[in-house]
C-alpha positions as CSV (number, residue, x, y, z in Angstrom):
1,X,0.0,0.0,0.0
2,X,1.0,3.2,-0.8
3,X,-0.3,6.8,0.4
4,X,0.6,10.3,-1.1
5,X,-0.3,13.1,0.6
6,X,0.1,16.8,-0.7
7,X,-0.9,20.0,1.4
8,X,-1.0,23.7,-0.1
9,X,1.9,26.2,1.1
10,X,0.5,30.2,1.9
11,X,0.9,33.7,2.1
12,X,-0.2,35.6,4.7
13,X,-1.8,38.8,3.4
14,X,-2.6,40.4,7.1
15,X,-2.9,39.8,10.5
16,X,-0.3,37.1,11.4
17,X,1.2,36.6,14.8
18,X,-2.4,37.4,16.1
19,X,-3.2,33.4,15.9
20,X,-0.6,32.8,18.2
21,X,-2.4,30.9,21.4
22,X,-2.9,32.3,24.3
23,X,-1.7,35.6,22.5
24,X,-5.4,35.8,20.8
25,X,-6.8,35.4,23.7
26,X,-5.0,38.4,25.5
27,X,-5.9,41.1,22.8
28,X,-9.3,40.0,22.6
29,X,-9.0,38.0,19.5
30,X,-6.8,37.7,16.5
31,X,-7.8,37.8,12.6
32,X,-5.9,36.7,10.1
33,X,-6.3,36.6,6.2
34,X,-4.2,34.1,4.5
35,X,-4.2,32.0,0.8
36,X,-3.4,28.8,-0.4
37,X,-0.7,28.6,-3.4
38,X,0.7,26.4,-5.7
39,X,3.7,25.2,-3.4
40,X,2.8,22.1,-2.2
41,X,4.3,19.4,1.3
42,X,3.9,16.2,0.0
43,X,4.7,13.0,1.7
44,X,4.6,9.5,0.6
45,X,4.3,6.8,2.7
46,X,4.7,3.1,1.9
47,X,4.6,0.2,3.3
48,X,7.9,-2.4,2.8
49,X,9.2,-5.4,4.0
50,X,11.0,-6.1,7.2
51,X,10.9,-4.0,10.6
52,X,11.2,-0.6,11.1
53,X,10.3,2.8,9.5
54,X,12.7,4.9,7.0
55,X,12.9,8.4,6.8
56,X,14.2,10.1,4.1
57,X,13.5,14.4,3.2
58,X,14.0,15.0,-0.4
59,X,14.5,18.6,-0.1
60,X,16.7,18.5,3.0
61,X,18.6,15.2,1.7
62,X,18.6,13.6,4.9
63,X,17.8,10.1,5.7
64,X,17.4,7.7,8.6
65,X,16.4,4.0,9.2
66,X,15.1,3.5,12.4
67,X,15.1,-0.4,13.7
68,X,13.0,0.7,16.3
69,X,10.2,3.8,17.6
70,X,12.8,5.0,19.9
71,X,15.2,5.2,17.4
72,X,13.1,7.6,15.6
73,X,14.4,10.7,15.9
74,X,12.8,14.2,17.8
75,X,15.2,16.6,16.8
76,X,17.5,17.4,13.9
77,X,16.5,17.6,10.0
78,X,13.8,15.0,10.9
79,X,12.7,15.9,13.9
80,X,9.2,17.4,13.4
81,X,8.7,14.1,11.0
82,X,10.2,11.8,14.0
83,X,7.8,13.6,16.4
84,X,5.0,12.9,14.1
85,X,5.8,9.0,13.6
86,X,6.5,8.6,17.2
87,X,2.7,10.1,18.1
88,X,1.1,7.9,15.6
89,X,3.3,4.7,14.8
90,X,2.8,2.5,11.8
91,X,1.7,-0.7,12.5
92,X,3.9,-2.4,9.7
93,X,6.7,-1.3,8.6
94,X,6.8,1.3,6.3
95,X,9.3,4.0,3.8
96,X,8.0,7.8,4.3
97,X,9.3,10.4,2.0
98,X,8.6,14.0,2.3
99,X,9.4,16.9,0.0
100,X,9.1,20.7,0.5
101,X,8.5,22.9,-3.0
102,X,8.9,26.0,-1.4
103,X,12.8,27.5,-0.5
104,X,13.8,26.3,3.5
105,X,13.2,28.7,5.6
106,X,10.6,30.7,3.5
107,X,8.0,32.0,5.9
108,X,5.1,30.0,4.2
109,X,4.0,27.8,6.6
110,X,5.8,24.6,4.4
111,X,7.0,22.9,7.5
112,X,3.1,23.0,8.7
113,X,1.3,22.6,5.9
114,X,4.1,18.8,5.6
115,X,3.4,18.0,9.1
116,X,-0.4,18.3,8.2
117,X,0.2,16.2,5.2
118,X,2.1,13.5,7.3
119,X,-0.4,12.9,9.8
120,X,-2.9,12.5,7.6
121,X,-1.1,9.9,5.8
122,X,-0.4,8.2,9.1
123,X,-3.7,8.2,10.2
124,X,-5.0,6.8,6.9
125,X,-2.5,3.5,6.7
126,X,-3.3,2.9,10.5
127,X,-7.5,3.0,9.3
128,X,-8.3,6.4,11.5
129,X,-10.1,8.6,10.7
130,X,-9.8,12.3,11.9
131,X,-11.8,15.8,11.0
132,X,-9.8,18.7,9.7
133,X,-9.9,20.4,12.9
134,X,-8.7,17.7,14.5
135,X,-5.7,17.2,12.6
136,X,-4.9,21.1,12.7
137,X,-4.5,21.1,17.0
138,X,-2.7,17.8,17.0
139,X,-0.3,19.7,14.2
140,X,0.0,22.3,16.3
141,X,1.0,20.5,19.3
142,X,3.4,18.4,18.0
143,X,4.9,21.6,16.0
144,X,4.9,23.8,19.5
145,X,6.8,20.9,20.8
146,X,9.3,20.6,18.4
147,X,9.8,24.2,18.2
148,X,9.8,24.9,21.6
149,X,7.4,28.4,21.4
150,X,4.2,28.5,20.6
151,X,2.8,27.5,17.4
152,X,0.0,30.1,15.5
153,X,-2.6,28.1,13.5
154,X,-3.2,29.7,10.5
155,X,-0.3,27.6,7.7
156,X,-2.1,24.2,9.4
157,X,-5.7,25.5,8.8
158,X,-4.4,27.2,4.7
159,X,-3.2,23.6,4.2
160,X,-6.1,22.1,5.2
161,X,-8.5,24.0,3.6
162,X,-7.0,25.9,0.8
163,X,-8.5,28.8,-1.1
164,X,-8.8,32.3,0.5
165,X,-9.5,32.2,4.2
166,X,-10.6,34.5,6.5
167,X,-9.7,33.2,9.8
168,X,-11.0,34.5,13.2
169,X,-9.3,33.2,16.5
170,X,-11.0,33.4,19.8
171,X,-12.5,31.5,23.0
172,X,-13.7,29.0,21.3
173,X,-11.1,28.4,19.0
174,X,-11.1,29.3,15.3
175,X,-13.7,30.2,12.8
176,X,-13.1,30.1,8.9
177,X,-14.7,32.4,6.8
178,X,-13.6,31.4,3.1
179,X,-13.7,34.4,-0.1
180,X,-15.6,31.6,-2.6
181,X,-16.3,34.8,-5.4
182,X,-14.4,33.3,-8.4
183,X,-13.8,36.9,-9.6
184,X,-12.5,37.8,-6.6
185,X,-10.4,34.7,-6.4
186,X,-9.0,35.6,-10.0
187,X,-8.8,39.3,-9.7
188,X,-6.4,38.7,-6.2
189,X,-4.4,35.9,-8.3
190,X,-3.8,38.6,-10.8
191,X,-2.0,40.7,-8.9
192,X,0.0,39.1,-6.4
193,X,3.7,38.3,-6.7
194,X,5.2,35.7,-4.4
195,X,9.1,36.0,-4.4
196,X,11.8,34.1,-2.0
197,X,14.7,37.1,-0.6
198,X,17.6,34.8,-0.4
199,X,17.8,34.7,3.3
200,X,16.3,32.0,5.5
201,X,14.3,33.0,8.7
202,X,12.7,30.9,11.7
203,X,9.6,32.4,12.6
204,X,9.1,31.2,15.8
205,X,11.5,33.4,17.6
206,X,10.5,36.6,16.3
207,X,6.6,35.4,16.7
208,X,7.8,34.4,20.6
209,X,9.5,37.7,21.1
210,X,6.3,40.1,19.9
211,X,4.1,37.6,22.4
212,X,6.6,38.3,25.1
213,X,6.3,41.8,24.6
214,X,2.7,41.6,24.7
215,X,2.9,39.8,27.6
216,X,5.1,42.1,29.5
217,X,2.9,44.9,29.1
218,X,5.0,47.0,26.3
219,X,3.0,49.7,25.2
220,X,4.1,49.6,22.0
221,X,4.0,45.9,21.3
222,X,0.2,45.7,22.5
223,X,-0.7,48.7,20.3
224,X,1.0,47.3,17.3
225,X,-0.2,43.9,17.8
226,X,-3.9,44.5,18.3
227,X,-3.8,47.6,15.2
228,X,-2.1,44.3,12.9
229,X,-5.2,42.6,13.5
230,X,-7.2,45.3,13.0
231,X,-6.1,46.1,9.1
232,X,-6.9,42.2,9.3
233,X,-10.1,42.9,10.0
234,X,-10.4,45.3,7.2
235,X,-9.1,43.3,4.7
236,X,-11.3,40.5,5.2
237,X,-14.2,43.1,5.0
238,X,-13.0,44.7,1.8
239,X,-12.0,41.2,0.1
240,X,-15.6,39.6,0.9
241,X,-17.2,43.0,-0.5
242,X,-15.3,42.8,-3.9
243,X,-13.2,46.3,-2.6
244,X,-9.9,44.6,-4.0
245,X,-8.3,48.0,-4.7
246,X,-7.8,48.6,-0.6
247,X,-5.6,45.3,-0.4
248,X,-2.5,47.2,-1.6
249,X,-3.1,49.9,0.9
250,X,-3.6,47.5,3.6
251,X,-0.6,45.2,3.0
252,X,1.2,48.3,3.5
253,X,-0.2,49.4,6.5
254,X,0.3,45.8,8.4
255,X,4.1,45.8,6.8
256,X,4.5,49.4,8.1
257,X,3.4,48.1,11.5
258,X,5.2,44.7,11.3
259,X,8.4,45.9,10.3
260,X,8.5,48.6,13.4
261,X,7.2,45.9,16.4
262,X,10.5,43.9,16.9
263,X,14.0,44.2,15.9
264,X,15.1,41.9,12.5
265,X,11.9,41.7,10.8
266,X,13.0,43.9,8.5
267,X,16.7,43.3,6.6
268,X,18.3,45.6,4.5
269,X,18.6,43.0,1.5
270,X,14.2,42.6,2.1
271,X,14.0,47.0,2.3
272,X,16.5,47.1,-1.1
273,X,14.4,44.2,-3.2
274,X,10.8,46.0,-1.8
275,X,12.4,49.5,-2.7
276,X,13.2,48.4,-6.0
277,X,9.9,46.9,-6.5
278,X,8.2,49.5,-5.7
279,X,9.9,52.0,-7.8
280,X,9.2,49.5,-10.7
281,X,5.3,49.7,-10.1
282,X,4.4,47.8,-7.4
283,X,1.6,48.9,-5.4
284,X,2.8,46.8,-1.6
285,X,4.4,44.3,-0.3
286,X,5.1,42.2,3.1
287,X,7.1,39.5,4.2
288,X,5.2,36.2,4.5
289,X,4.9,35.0,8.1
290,X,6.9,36.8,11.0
291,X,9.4,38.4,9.0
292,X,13.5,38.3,8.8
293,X,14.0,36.6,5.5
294,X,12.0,34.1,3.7
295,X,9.3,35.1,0.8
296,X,7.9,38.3,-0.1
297,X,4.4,39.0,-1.4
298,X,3.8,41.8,-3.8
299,X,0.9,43.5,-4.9
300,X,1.3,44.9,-8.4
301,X,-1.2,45.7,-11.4
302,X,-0.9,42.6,-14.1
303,X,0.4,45.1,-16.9
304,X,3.1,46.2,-14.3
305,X,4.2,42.3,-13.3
306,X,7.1,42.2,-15.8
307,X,8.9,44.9,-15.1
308,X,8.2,44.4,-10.8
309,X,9.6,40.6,-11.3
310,X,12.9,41.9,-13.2
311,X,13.2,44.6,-10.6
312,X,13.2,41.7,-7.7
313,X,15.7,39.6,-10.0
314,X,18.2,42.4,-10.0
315,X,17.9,43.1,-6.5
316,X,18.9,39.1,-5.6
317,X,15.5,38.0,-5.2
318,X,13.6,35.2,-6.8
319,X,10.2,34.9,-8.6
320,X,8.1,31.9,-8.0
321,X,5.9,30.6,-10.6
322,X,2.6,30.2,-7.9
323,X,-0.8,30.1,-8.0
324,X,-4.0,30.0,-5.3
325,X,-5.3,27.2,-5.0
326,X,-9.0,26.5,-4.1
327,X,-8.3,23.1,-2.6
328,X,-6.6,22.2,0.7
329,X,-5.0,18.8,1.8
330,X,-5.8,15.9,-1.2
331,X,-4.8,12.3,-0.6
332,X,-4.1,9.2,-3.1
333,X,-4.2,5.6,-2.2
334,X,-2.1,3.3,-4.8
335,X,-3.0,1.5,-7.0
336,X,-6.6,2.4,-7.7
337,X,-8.0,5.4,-5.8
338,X,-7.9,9.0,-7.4
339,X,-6.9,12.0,-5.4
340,X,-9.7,13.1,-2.6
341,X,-9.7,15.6,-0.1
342,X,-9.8,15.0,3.2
């Protein structure tokens, strides 16, 4: 038996950080507006002879055989996969192979939205079935773990899902509003750029350190935090309304206020390739996730995407062929099942 699981990458258009537990909980509830592209987690798990479970990360080119469950790892390269294993074992012995499309360290969620592919897999050769929901806190538990700081939602729930989401976070959890206009969905597609800076970033630090200012009562942290998830709150409003010509001023309003809450969100290779983007026609852009390397997204007319794409060549970044995507997390069972979401 054989099971391949591929989960949507995203970017994060406003409002991240504020899905951060218990931070959403302290500011009276976070909103974030996030969508599903092109870049795909996939894992492939298969069963073999013998004992034991191999490990093997394309994109990382690690591997690891592991004669036993205690020999799978919980750090390292393969740690969050190990984690992951560990939590739900096999009950045969099997080969798992994951791959990341998107550039390591990229700030879109890819480590998520593969740990959200994994455990589905896992739970489908073991014969269990889980919700979406469920699947999204178990991710985040074992990701918190692995991390060691707390874990925001919103790259488990994109992968899951897929499409444009509208995600609110609150007492009870979080609620998904999804943008389902087509013209909307094309209109957005149209004009955003997705780009990868060059420089690697771990977004768990900086995310930690904005929570920790929150927490300590700095003025400016709180004010920021709670005014990010505010423009959040706009955006949603003016995407669901068909307003798509206030998503460039936005983006630039939740960068403005991003890039100013903690130190190293913003680099001076990210200011040079936005500067030069923006001189070349772009109307905004943000660093995906918490910021300090990793992808770009820019917002930019269609008849202006040429030029904005050379521009971000020349200043040492890279363009990335990406869509959205309306579908979340789709599974295929060899030899004779077709592709179905979960």
């Amino acid at each position: 038996m054989e099971i391949t699981v591929s989960s949507p990458n995203r970017v994060d258009l406003a409002g991240g950080t504020t899905d951060l537990y218990p931070l959403f909980l302290l500011m009276g509830g976070g909103c974030v507006v996030n969508v599903a592209i092109s870049l795909v987690s996939r894992v492939i798990v298969r069963e073999r002879r013998g004992k034991g479970t191999f490990l093997r990360s394309e994109d990382l080119d690690a591997e690891i055989e592991a004669a036993s469950l205690s020999d799978v790892p919980l750090d390292g390269p393969l740690g969050l996969v190990g984690r992951a294993v560990r939590a739900f074992p096999p009950e045969r012995a099997v080969e798992i192979i994951t791959r990341n499309d998107a550039p390591p360290g990229s700030g879109l969620g890819a480590s998520s939205a593969l740990l959200v592919s994994l455990l589905t897999a896992l739970l489908r050769i073991r014969n269990e079935q889980r919700d979406r929901r469920s699947i999204i806190n178990l991710a985040t538990n074992l990701e918190t773990a692995a991390i060691g700081v707390p874990a925001g939602q919103q790259d488990y729930i994109a992968a899951a899902y897929g499409g444009i989401s509208i995600l609110n976070f609150g007492h009870t959890g979080f609620q998904r509003q999804p943008v389902e206009d087509a013209d909307i969905v094309k209109s957005l597609g149209e004009r955003i750029i997705v780009s990868y800076t060059g420089e690697g970033r771990f977004s768990g630090m900086n995310n930690w350190d904005m929570l920790k200012g929150f927490i300590d009562g700095r003025d400016q942290v709180r004010e920021k935090l709670i005014e990010i998830r505010d423009v959040a709150v706009l955006m949603a409003s003016a995407l669901l309304q068909g307003r798509i010509e206030e998503v460039p001023v936005l983006m630039s309003r939740e960068w403005e206020l991003r890039r100013s809450v903690a130190d190293g969100i913003e680099t001076p290779r990210i200011k040079s390739i936005m500067d030069r983007a923006r001189n070349s026609g772009a109307l905004a852009g943000k660093i995906c996730g918490a910021g300090g390397g990793g992808c770009m997204v820019t917002f930019a007319q269609p008849e202006n995407h040429a030029r904005v794409k050379e521009a971000i060549t020349e200043a040492g970044g890279v363009a990335l062929p990406v869509t959205i995507v309306t579908g979340g997390t789709r599974v295929v069972c060899s030899p004779d099942q077709e592709g179905l979401p979960i």
